[in-house]
Every structure is written in C-alpha cells, then in structure tokens.
C-alpha positions as CSV (number, residue, x, y, z in Angstrom):
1,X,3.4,-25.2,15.0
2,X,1.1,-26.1,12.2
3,X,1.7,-24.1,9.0
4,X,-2.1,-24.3,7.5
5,X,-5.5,-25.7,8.4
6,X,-5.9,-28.9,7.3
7,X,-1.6,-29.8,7.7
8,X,-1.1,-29.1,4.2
9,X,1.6,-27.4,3.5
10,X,1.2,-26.9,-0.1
11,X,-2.3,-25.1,0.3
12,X,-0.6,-22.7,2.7
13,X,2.2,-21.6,-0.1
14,X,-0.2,-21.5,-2.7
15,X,-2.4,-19.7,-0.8
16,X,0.7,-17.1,0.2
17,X,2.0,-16.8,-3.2
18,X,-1.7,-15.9,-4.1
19,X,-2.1,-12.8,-1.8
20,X,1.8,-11.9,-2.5
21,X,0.8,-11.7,-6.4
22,X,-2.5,-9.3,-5.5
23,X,-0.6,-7.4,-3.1
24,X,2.2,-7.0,-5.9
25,X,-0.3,-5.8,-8.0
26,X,-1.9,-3.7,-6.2
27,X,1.5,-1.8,-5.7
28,X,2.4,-1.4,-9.1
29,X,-1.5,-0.4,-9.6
30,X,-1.1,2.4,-7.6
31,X,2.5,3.5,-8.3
32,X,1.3,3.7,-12.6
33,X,-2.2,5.5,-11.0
34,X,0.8,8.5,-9.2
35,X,2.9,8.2,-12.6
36,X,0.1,8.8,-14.9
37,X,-1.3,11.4,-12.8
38,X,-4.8,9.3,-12.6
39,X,-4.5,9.8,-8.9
40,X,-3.1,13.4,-7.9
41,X,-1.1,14.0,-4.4
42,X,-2.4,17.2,-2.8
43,X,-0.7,20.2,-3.5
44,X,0.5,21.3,0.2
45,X,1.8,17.7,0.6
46,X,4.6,18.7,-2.5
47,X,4.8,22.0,-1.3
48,X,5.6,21.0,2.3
49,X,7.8,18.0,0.7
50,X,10.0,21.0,-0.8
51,X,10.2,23.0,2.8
52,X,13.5,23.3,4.1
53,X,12.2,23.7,7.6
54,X,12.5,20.5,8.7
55,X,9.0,20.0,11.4
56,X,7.4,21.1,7.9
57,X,9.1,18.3,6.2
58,X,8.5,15.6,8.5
59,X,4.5,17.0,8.8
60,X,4.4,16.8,4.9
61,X,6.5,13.2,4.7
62,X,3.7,11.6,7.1
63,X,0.6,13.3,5.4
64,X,2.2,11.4,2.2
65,X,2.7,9.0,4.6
66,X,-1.0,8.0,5.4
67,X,-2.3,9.4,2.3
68,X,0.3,6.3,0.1
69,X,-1.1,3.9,2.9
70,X,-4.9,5.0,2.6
71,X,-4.4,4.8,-1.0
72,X,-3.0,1.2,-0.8
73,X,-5.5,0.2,1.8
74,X,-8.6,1.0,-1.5
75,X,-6.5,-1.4,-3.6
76,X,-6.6,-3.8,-1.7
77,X,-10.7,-3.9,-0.4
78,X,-11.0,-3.2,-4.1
79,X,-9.7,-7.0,-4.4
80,X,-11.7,-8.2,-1.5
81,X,-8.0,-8.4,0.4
82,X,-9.6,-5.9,3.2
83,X,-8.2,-8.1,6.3
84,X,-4.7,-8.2,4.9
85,X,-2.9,-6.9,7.5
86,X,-0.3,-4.7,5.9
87,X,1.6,-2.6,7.3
C-alpha cells in the first residue's frame, strides 16, 4: 500500500496536516458565525428542538442536522476544499 503519489511520505502528511488545518478552521468559522448570530438557525428548528414530543424532536435534530452539514459543506468550497469528503 503506497501512502502518496510519488512514495513520499512526507508530502502525504504535509499535505494531511494542511487540509486538517482548513477543515479546523472552517469549524471554528462556523461555530463563531452561530455564536455571533452572523448566521441564524431557523426559528421552527429551536422551536421543534424545545418539543417534548419526541418524532418532533428527532424531525427538528436532523433539520439542524443537514442544515450544520450544508452550512459546513459552504466553508469548505469557499476554501476550494469542495471534494473533501467529510462526513
């Protein structure tokens, strides 16, 4: 099993260590964007987030779900990272 393209395994760590430091910052990014309230979750998602029925709950916790991930997903094509692969 090779680790890079051209055997190097240097290039491949610095190369990892690279996209782990955009990723990172992408994170924290978005996380101060929520905390400052520069980027606003939709109302229903907290309401439904507050439910104590629980199929309300669980509807709301995946809308916030996708809408974190979609979020996440703009960082990182902002940063040209758009074939990342995250999960």
């Amino acid at each position: 099993m090779t680790l890079c393209r051209n055997n190097n395994p240097s290039a491949t760590a610095d190369e990892t260590k690279a996209k782990s430091k955009a990723l990172n910052e992408a994170k924290s990014e978005l996380l101060e964007d929520y905390k400052t309230g520069f980027t606003k979750m939709p109302v229903e998602v907290i309401r439904g987030l507050q439910e104590k029925e629980s199929s309300d709950k669980a509807a709301a916790i995946e809308r916030l779900r996708n809408i974190v991930k979609e979020a996440f997903e703009l960082k990182i094509a902002d940063r040209g990272m758009a074939n990342s692969n995250v999960g």
